[in-house]
C-alpha positions as CSV (number, residue, x, y, z in Angstrom):
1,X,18.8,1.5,-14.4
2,X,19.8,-2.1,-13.7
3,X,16.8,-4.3,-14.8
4,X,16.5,-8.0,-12.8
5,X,14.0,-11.3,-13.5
6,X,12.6,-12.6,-10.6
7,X,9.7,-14.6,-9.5
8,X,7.2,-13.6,-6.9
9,X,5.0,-16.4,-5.8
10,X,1.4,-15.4,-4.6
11,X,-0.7,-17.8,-3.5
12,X,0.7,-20.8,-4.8
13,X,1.8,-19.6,-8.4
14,X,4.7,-18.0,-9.7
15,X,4.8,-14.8,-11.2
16,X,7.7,-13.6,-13.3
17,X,8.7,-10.2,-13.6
18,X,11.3,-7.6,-15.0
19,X,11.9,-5.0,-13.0
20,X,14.4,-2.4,-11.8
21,X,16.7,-3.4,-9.5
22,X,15.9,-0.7,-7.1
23,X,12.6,-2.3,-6.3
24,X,13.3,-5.6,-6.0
25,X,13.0,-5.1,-2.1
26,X,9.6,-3.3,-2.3
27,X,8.3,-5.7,-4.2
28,X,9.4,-8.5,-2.5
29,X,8.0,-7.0,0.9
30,X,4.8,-6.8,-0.9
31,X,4.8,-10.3,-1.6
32,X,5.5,-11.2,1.6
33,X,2.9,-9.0,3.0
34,X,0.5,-10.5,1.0
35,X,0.9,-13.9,1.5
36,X,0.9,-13.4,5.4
37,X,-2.3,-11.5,4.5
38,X,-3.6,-14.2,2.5
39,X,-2.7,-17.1,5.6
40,X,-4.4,-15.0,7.8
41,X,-7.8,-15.2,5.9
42,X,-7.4,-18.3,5.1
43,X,-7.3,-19.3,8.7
44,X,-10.0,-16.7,10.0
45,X,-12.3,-17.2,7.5
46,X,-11.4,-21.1,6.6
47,X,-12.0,-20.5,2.8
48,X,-10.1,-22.7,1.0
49,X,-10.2,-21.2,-2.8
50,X,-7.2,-19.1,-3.7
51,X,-9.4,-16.2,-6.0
52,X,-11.6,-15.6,-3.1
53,X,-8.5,-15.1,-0.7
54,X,-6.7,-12.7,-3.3
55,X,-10.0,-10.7,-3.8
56,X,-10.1,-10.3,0.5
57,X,-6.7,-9.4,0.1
58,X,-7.5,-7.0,-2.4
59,X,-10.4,-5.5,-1.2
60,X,-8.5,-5.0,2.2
61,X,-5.6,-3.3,1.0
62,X,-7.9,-1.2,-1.5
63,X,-9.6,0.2,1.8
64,X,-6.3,0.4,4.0
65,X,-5.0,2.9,0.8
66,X,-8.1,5.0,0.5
67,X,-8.4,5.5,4.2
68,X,-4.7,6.3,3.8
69,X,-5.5,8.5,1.0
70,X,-8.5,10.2,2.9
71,X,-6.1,10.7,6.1
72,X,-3.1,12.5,3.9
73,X,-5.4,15.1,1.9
74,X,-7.4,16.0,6.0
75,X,-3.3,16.5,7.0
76,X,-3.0,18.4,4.1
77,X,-6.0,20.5,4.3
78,X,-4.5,21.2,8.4
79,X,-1.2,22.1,7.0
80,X,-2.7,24.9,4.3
81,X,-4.6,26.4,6.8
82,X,-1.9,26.6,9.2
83,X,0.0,28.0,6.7
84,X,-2.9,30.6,5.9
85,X,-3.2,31.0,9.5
86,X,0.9,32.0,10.2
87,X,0.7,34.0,6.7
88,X,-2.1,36.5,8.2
89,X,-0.5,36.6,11.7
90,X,2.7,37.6,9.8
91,X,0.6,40.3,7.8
92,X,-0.7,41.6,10.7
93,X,2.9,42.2,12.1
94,X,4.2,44.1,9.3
């Protein structure tokens, strides 16, 4: 596994990291998600301090992944008892 230095910059500062080459693209779509995330608070809410912008941005995207979280584990539950469901009809049949 190929490791590369790059930079992200977040809110106005640089942050250098070393990371495998295969997720240099995630990562840099992160970035770039969060710094469109952090203009758009910065503009709705007209705060000017960089902290309090990255804790929004944090405290959104903590609450967009647990309501992710919470959606995958009700899909999951459907699933199982679908597959409970098509596991007694099958019974039956035999």
């Amino acid at each position: 596994m190929e490791k590369l230095n790059i930079k992200i910059s977040l809110a106005n500062r640089l942050y250098p990291m070393n990371i495998a080459s295969s997720e240099e693209k995630t990562i840099r779509l992160s970035a770039f998600k969060i710094e469109k995330m952090l203009k758009v608070l910065k503009d709705k809410y007209s705060v000017k301090d960089d902290q309090d912008l990255l804790a929004m941005c944090a405290l959104q995207l903590c609450v967009k992944l647990e309501k992710s979280d919470v959606h995958r584990k009700e899909i999951e539950e459907k699933i199982i008892d679908s597959i409970f469901d098509i596991n007694e009809k099958i019974s039956d049949l035999v």
